[in-house]
N, C-alpha and C positions, 0 to 999 in steps of 0.2 A: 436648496440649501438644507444640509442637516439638521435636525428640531435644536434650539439648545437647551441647557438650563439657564433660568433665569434668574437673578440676584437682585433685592431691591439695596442700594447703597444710600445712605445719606451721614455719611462722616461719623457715626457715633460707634461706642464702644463693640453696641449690641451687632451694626450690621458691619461691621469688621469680621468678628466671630463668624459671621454669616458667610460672609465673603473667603473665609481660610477654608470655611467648614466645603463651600461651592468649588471654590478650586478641586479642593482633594477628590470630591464628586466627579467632577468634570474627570479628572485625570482618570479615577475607576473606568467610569461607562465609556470614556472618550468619544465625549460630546464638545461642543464649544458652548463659553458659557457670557451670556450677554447679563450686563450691569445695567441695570434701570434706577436714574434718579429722577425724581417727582421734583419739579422747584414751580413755582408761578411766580416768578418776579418778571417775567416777560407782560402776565397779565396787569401786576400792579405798577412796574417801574417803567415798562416800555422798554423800547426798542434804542438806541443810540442814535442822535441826530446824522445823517450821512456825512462823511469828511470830518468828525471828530475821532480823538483817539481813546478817549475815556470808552468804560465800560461800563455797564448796569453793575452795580454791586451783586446781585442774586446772577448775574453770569458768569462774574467771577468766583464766586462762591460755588455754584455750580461744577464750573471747570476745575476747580481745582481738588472738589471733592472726588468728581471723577479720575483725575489724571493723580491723586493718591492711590485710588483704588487699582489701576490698571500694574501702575508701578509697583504695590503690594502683589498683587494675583500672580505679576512677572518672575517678582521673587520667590514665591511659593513654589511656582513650575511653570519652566517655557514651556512646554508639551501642549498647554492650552489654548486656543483660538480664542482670542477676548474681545468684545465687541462693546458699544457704549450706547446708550441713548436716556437723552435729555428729555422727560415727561413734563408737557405741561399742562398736570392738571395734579389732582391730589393722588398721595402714596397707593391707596387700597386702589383707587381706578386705574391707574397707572400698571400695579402689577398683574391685575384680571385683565388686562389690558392685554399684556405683554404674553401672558400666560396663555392664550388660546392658540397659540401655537409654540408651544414651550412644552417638554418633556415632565417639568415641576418647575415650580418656582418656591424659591429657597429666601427666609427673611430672618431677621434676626429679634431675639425676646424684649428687647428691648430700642428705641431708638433714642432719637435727638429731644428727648422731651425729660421736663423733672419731675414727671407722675410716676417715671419708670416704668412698671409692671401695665399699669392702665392704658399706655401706649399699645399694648399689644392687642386690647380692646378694640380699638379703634381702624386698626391697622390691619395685623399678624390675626388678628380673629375674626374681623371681617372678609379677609384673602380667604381662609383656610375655611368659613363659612361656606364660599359662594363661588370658588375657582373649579375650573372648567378639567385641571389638571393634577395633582398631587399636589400640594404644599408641605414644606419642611420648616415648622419653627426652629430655630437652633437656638439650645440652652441645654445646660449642664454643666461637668465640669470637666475640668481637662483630661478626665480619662477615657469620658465618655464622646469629647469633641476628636480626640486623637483617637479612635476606633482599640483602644487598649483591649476591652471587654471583650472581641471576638463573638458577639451577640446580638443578632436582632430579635426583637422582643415581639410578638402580632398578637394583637387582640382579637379575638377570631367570636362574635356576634353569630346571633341563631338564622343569621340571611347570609352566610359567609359563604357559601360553597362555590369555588372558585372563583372568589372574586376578584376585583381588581388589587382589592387590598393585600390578600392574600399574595396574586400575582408579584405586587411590586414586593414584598416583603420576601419573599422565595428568590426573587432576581438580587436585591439587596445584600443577602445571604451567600448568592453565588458567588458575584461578582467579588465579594468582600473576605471569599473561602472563611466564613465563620458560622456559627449554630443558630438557628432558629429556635428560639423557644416562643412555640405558639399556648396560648393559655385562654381558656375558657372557664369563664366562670359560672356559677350553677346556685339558684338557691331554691327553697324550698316555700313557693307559693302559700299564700293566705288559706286557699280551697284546692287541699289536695286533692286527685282525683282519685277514686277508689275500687275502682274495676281494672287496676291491672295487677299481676298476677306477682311482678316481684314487690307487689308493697305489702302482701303477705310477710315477707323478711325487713319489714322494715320500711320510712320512708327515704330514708337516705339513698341507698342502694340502687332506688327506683328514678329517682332524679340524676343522681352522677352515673347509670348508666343513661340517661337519656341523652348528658350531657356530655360524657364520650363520643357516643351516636354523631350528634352533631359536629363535634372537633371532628373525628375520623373524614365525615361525611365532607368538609370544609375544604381539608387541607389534601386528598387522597391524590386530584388529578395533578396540582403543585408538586406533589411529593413523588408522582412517576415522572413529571418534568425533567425534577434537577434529583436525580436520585444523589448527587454527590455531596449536595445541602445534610449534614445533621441537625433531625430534628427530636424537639425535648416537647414532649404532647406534656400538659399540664392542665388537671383538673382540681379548681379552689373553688369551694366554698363561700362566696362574699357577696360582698357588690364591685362589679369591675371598675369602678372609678377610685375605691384605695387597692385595690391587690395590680394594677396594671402602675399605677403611681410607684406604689413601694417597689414593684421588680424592676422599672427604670433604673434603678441606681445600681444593675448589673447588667446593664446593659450600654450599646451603642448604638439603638435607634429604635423608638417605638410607632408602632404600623398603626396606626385606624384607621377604619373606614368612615365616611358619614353619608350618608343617603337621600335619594330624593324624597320628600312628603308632596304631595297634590296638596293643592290651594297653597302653598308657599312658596316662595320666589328663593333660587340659591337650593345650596345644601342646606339641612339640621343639624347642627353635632348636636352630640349624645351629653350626658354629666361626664361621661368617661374622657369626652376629648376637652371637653373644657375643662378639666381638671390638670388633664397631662399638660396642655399649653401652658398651664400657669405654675406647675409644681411638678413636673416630670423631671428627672434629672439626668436625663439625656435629650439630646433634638426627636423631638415628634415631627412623623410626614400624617397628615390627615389625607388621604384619598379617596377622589368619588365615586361611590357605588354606582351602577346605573339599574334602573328601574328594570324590570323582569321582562318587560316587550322590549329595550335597547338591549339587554346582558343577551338574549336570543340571537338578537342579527350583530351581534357586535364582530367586526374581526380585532382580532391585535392590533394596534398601532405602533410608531416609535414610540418607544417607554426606555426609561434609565436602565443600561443595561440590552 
C-alpha cells in the first residue's frame, strides 16, 4: 500500500484547518491520506455489555468526530483515498505512532483544549520533536493556508547540504509550481578569526561570504534536481529565529530541519523551530536530519511528492 499522509483529528477548530490544509496536500502529491484520532474511553469507560444497544459515550464521540471529518475531506475533494483509525492511547503517541510509516504527519496549532497555544506544547511540539517523518504544524492565515503566496520559505542551517530538509522543501516548491526562497542567516561571532585575507576589507564581507559558501553549498544538488523550481538565495544578517518568523508572513510554508544530538532521545529543535511553531504565520513542516553515517547510506524513500 502507498505510504499516506497522516492527519491527527479531534473535532476542534485547529485540526479542522489541519485537516483542509491535509486534503489539499494529498491532492498535490496524490497520496491517500489516513485520519488518526487518539480517544481512551475504551480504557476508562469499557467496552458495552454483549446484547445491549447503548454505547460508550467516548465511542460515540469518537465516531462521530471521525465520520465529521471523512464527510468534511469528501467535500473538499473526492480524488482522495481517506482511511480512519481509532488510537487508543494519547494524541503525541498515537501520531509517532502512525507516522513511522507515513510520508508526514500533518496536525493542527491548536486543538480541543482552553490553554490554546500550550496545546501545542504538549502535542504538536512533542510530534514534531521526536517524529520519524516530516511533521507540518498548520497555522497561519487564510492566504498562507490557501497556498495564495506562491512561496515556500527554507531555512537552510550550516549542516544543510542536501538534506532532507532541503529535499522536501525543493519537492514542495515543484509540486506547488511556486518560488523557493531559501535564506541563511549569518552573524558575526564574539572571536573573530583573523588570519583570513578578506577580513582585511572588513569583517563583514568575510562572514556573508562564508555565509553564501554555505547556501550555494546547501541547496546546489536540489537546484540541478528541479531546475524548474525558482529560487530566491537570501543572505540576512540576525539571528534565524526572528528573520525566518517575519518572512513567514510571505510565505506558504516554512522548511526546517531538526537534527539528531547523541545522548538524547527524539529529535532537538533549534530556537528557530520553536519559534516558528508558535508565531510563524504560515504552517511549518519540521523535518528530520539524519546523522552523517545514515545521510551516507541513506537512499530516497516515499516522500510527499
Amino acid at each position: 500500500m502507498e505510504a499516506p499522509l497522516v492527519v491527527g483529528v479531534d473535532g476542534s477548530e485547529g485540526s479542522l484547518r489541519a485537516l483542509d490544509w491535509a486534503v489539499d496536500e494529498a491532492v498535490r502529491h496524490g497520496r491517500p491520506l489516513q485520519m488518526v484520532h487518539a480517544s481512551l474511553w475504551e480504557r476508562y469507560e469499557g467496552t458495552a455489555p454483549a446484547g445491549t444497544r447503548e454505547r460508550p459515550w467516548g465511542q460515540v464521540l469518537a465516531e462521530n468526530i471521525l465520520g465529521g471529518a471523512v464527510e468534511r475531506a469528501r467535500n473538499r475533494s473526492r480524488a482522495v483515498t481517506v482511511t480512519t483509525y481509532v488510537a487508543g492511547e494519547d494524541a503525541a503517541g498515537a501520531l509517532l505512532r502512525a507516522g513511522r510509516s507515513a510520508v508526514a504527519v500533518i496536525v493542527g496549532s491548536r486543538g480541543r483544549s482552553e490553554m490554546g497555544d500550550l496545546l501545542l506544547g504538549s502535542v504538536g511540539l512533542v510530534v514534531a520533536a521526536r517524529s520519524s517523518c516530516p511533521v507540518v504544524v498548520v497555522r497561519g492565515d487564510r492566504d498562507a493556508l490557501e497556498a495564495r503566496h506562491g512561496r515556500i520559505l527554507l531555512g537552510v542551517g550550516e549542516h544543510d547540504t542536501d538534506s532532507p530538509a532541503v529535499r522536501f522543501a525543493f519537492r514542495e516548491a515543484a509540486v506547488r509550481k511556486a518560488e523557493l526562497d531559501a535564506v541563511h542567516t549569518w552573524r558575526k561571532p564574539a572571536h573573530e578569526p583573523v588570519d583570513h585575507p578578506l577580513l582585511t576589507r572588513g569583517e563583514a564581507p568575510f562572514f556573508e561570504h562564508r555565509a553564501a559558501e554555505t547556501l550555494d553549498l546547501a541547496i546546489a544538488a536540489a537546484t540541478r534536481k528541479h531546475p524548474e523550481v525558482p529560487v530566491r538565495r537570501a543572505l540576512v544578517e540576525g539571528a534565524p529565529h526572528r528573520v525566518l518568523t517575519d518572512r513567514s508572513a510571505a510565505a506558504d510554508l516554512l522548511v526546517l530541519g531538526a537534527g539528531h544530538r547523541h545522548h538524547w532521545a527524539g529529535l532537538q529543535l533549534g530556537r528557530a523551530a520553536h519559534r516558528a511553531l508558535h508565531h510563524a504565520a504560515c504552517p511549518v513542516a519540521i523535518v528530520p536530519q539524519h546523522p552523517p553515517e545514515e545521510a551516507a547510506r541513506e537512499t530516497e524513500g516515499p516522500t510527499p511528492g
